[in-house]
N, C-alpha and C positions, 0 to 999 in steps of 0.2 A: 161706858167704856168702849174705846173703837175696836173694833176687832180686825184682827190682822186674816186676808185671803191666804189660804191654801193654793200651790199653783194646780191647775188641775192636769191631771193625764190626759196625754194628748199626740198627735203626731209630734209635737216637739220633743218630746220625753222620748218618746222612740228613737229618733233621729238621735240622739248621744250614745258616742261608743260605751260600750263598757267597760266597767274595771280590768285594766290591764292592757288595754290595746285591742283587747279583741271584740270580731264584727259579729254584729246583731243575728237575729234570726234571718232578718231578711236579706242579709248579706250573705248569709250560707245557704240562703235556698237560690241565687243566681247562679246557673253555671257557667265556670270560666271555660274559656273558648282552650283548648291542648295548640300547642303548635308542634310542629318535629322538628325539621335539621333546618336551623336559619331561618325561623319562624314562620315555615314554610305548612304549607298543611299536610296530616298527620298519613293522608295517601300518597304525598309526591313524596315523604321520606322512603316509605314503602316499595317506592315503586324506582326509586333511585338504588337502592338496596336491593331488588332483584335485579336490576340490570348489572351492577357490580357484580353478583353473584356467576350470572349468566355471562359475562366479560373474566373474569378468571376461571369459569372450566371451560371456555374457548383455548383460552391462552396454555393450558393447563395439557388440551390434546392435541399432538403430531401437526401440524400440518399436511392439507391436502399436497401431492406430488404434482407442481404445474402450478397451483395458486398464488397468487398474489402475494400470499402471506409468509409464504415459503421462501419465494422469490427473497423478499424482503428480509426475510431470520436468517433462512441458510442460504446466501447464494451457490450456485450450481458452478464445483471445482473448488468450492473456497481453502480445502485442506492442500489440494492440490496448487493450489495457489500462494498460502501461508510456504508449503515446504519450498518452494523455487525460489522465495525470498529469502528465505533461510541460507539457503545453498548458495546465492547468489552472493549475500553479504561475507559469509564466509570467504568465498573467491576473492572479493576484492578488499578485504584483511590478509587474505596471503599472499595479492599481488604487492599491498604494501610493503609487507616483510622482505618480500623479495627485492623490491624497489630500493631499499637501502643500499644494498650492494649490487647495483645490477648487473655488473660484469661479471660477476660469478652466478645471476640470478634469471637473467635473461633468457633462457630456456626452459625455467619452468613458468616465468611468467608468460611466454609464447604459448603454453601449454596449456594455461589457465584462460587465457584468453581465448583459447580456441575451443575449449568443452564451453564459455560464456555463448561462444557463438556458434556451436552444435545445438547443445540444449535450448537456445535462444532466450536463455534466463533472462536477457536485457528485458524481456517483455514484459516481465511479471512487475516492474519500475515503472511500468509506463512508457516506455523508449518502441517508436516505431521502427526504428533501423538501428542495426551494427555497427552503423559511426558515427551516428548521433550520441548511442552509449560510451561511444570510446572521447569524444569531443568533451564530453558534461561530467565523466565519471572515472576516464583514465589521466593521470597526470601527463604521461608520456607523451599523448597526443593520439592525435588519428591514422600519422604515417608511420611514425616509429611502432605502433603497435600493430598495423597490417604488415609490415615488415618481420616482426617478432614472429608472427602467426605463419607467417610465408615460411621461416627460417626450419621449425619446427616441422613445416613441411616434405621441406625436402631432406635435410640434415639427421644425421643422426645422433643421438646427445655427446657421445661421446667425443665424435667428430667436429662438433660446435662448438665445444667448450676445448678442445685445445688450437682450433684458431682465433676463437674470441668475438665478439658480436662486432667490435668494427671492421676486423677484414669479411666475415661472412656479410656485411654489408655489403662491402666491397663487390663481393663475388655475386652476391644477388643483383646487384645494379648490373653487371656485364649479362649474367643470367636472363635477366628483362629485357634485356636492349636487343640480345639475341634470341630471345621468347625460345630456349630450348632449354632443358634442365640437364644437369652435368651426369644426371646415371643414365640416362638415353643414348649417352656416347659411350661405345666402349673404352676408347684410351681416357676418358675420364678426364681431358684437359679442356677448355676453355675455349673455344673457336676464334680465332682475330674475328674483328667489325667485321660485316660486307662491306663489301665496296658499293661506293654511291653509284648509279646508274650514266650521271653525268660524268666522271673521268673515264677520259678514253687511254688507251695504250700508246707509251710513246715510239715517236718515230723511231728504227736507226739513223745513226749518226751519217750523213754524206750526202740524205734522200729531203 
């Protein structure tokens, strides 16, 4: 009778997983390689993790007075800064208001405009000059509102609101021309033109 072989043991017999999926002896005795953050090795996670650490209690204390860092968080006035914007937008919400009506409004907007251009709040905008802001930011214009500002000058509210912005025009143009202001004169009235330098006096009659 032939007889049938036995396979024998062997590295082939070894080499077959075992029941269930799982690895051999000799698969558990290799160790696998750890990786950490993005398969990175297991000291650069480490070391990336302390420097995060060390990067938020920086961030965490005061900055130095003068640093770069400082510079950069708080700049130097910024409250001070924040408030003039404040104040400024306010201003030119109530010159609107006023702007509606401006024959009854016209003095306080002269008024408005002229703390814009004391406190130089134009600046806190970005605006190098007084009438660059008045050109970009007033609807009025750049004349009519150094006009306004002039009026509030000299005038008293009272006074200016019962002759009305267009005669107080009026009276500022003759005021200009004669570069003198009307409380400077006692009688209070209005000087005629000078006379041009060119007309002479005329003859009497016969000569």
């Amino acid at each position: 009778m032939a007889t049938t072989k036995k396979p024998t043991k062997g590295k082939a017999a070894d080499a077959k997983p075992a029941k269930g999926g799982k690895s051999t002896k000799a698969e558990k005795a290799e160790p696998k390689r750890k990786l950490g953050l993005r398969g990175a090795a297991p000291w650069a996670a480490r070391h990336a993790a302390k420097h995060a650490a060390e990067a938020r209690a920086r961030a965490a204390e005061p900055p130095l007075p003068g640093s770069a860092r400082a510079t950069i968080r708080t700049p130097q006035g910024a409250e001070d800064i924040k408030q003039r914007i404040s104040d400024l937008h306010n201003q030119l919400v109530a010159v609107k208001g006023f702007r509606k009506n401006l024959a009854k409004g016209f003095y306080d907007v002269g008024l408005i405009l002229r703390e814009i251009q004391t406190r130089k709040l134009y600046e806190a905008k970005g605006f190098g000059s007084f009438e660059t802001f008045l050109e970009r930011e007033i609807d009025l214009g750049k004349t009519q509102s150094l006009r306004l500002i002039r009026l509030v000058q000299i005038f008293h509210r009272e006074a200016a609101l019962e002759l009305g912005m267009d005669r107080l025009f009026v009276v500022l143009n003759t005021i200009e021309a004669g570069d003198v202001a009307p409380d400077a004169r006692p009688s209070g009235k209005l000087p005629p033109p000078p006379l041009s330098s060119s007309v002479l006096p005329l003859k009497p009659p016969g000569r």
